[in-house]
Each structure stands twice: as C-alpha cells, then as structure tokens.
N, C-alpha and C positions, 0 to 999 in steps of 0.2 A: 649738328654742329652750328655754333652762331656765326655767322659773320659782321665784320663792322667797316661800314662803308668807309673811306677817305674821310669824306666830311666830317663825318660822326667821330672819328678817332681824332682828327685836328681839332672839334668841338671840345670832345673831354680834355683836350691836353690844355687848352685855352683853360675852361673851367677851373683846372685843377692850378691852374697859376693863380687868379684867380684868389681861391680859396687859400693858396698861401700868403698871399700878401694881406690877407685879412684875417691870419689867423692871430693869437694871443700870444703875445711876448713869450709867456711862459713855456706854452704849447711849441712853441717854435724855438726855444733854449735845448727844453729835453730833448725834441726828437729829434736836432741834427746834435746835440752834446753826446747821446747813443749813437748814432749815426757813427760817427767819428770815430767813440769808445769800441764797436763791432769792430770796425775796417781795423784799427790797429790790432786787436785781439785774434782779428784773422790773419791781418801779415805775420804776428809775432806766430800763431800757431802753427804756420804754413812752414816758418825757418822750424820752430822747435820741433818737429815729426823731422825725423829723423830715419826711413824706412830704406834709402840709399836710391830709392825710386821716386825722384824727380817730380815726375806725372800726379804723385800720390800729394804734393805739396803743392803741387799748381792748379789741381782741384778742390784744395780748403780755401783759398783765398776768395774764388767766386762764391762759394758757399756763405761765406759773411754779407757778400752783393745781397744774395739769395735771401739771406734771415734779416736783413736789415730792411728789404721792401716789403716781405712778407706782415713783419710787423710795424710798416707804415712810417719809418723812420725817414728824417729826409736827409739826403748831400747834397753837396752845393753846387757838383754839375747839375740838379736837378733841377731847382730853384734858377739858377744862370741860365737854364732852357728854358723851363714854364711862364716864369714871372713876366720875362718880356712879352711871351706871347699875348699876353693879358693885357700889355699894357699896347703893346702894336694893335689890337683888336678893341681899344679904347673902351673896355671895360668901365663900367660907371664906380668912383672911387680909387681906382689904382691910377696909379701915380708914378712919375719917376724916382719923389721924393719917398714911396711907399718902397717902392722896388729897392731903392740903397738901403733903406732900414731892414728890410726883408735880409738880402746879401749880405750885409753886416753883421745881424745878428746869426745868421744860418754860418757866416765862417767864423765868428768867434766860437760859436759852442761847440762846431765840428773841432775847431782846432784844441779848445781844451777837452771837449772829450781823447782824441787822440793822446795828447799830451800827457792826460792823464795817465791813461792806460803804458806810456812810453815811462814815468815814472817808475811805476809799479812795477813794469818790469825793470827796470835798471835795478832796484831792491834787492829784484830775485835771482836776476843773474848775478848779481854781485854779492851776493847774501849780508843784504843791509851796507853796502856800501866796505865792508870790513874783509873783502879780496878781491881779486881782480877776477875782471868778467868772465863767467864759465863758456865754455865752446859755441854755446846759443847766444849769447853775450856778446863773444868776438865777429860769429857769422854776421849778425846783424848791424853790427859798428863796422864793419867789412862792406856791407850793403850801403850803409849808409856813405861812408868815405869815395866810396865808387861811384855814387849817385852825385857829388858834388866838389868832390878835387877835378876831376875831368874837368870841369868850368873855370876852375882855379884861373888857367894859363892867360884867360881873356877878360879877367874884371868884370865889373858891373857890364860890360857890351853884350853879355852870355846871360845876362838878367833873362830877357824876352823867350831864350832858347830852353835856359832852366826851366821856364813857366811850361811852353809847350810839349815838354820832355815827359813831362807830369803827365 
C-alpha cells in the first residue's frame, strides 16, 4: 500500500490548480459543461427511482460525484479550492486575473451543462410541454419550491444564506 506524505498531497493539489488555470478554454468549457450535465442527471435519476427505499436514492446521487471524477470532469467547488491554492503558492503565470477567468468560465459551463439537462427533462416530464408535469415532474418542482420559498419571507438579506445552504 502507498502512502502520501502531507506535503506531497498539498503539492499535487497546488499542481493540480495549477494546471487548471492553464488549461484551454475549450478543455475547460466541456469538462465542467459535463460536470454539470452528470450532477443534474444524477439528481433527476436519484428523484426518478422510485424503489420506496430512500437509501437506494441517496446512493445514485454520489455515484454521479463518483463517474464525474473518474472521468476527470471538473466542478466549481473544485477549481474554487485548487486555483487559489496555486495562486497563494505564487505559481509562475497564475494570476488573480487567471483565477476569475478560470471561475467564470468553469460556472458558466457547469451552469449550462446543468441547465441543459433541466430542460430536457422538463420535455419529458411534461411530454413536450403538451401536459402537466408527471409525478417525477411534480416531486422535483416540489424539491425545487422547498429549496427556495423558505427564503422567500427574508428578501435579498437570505441571499448569503441561500449560497451557503448550497
């Protein structure tokens, strides 16, 4: 069995910031635009299983975590971790100005990968928009409503509270 000292494991996570902020626009569109597209396909899969057993629901959702690192995809707590470490560790090249472009472009493509996928299903629960949303449909708009009337009662002052709820 290998072991990795402290240092060594703080090294690679530095590196690995790193190497994002230097990565290709491109490179960095698709793999947090999938990123996104997973985590949504895993929430919506976790409501749609429907087995009455809870448990069985709340173990597809890490499994998206799970195939989404596997195949080296990025989220944006990841880069929000890494990037700074790179940039605290005065990396030659990275930048603060690197780090917002990095952030930027890793939450736009997470957000329309997600997005996407949130379309797609609204499609299929609603079958093409032409009835109203079937029971996986309502669960999720049910989820959704609960995630964000709570805050209602307090305005924008529940802004900072929404974020960390996340």
């Amino acid at each position: 069995m290998s072991y990795v000292t402290p240092t060594d494991f703080a090294r690679k996570m530095i590196d690995a910031g790193e190497a994002k902020v230097f990565m290709s626009t491109k490179d960095m569109l698709i793999r947090a635009s999938m990123a996104g597209a997973i985590l949504a396909l895993a929430a919506a899969f976790a409501v749609t299983v429907n087995t009455g057993h809870p448990l069985i629901g709340a173990l597809l959702f890490p499994a998206g975590f799970c195939t989404l690192y596997l195949l080296g995809f990025d989220l944006l707590t990841g880069v929000f971790t890494l990037v700074p470490l790179a940039l605290i560790d005065k990396r030659r090249g990275v930048t603060l100005r690197g780090m917002m472009r990095n952030w930027g472009l890793v939450f736009a493509a997470h957000f329309g990968g997600a997005f996407t996928v949130a379309i797609f299903m609204a499609i299929i629960v609603t079958f093409g928009w032409s009835e109203a949303p079937n029971a996986v449909g309502e669960k999720i708009g049910h989820i959704g409503e609960g995630r964000t009337v709570v805050y209602a009662a307090h305005g924008a002052a529940s802004a900072p509270v929404a974020v960390r709820a996340e």
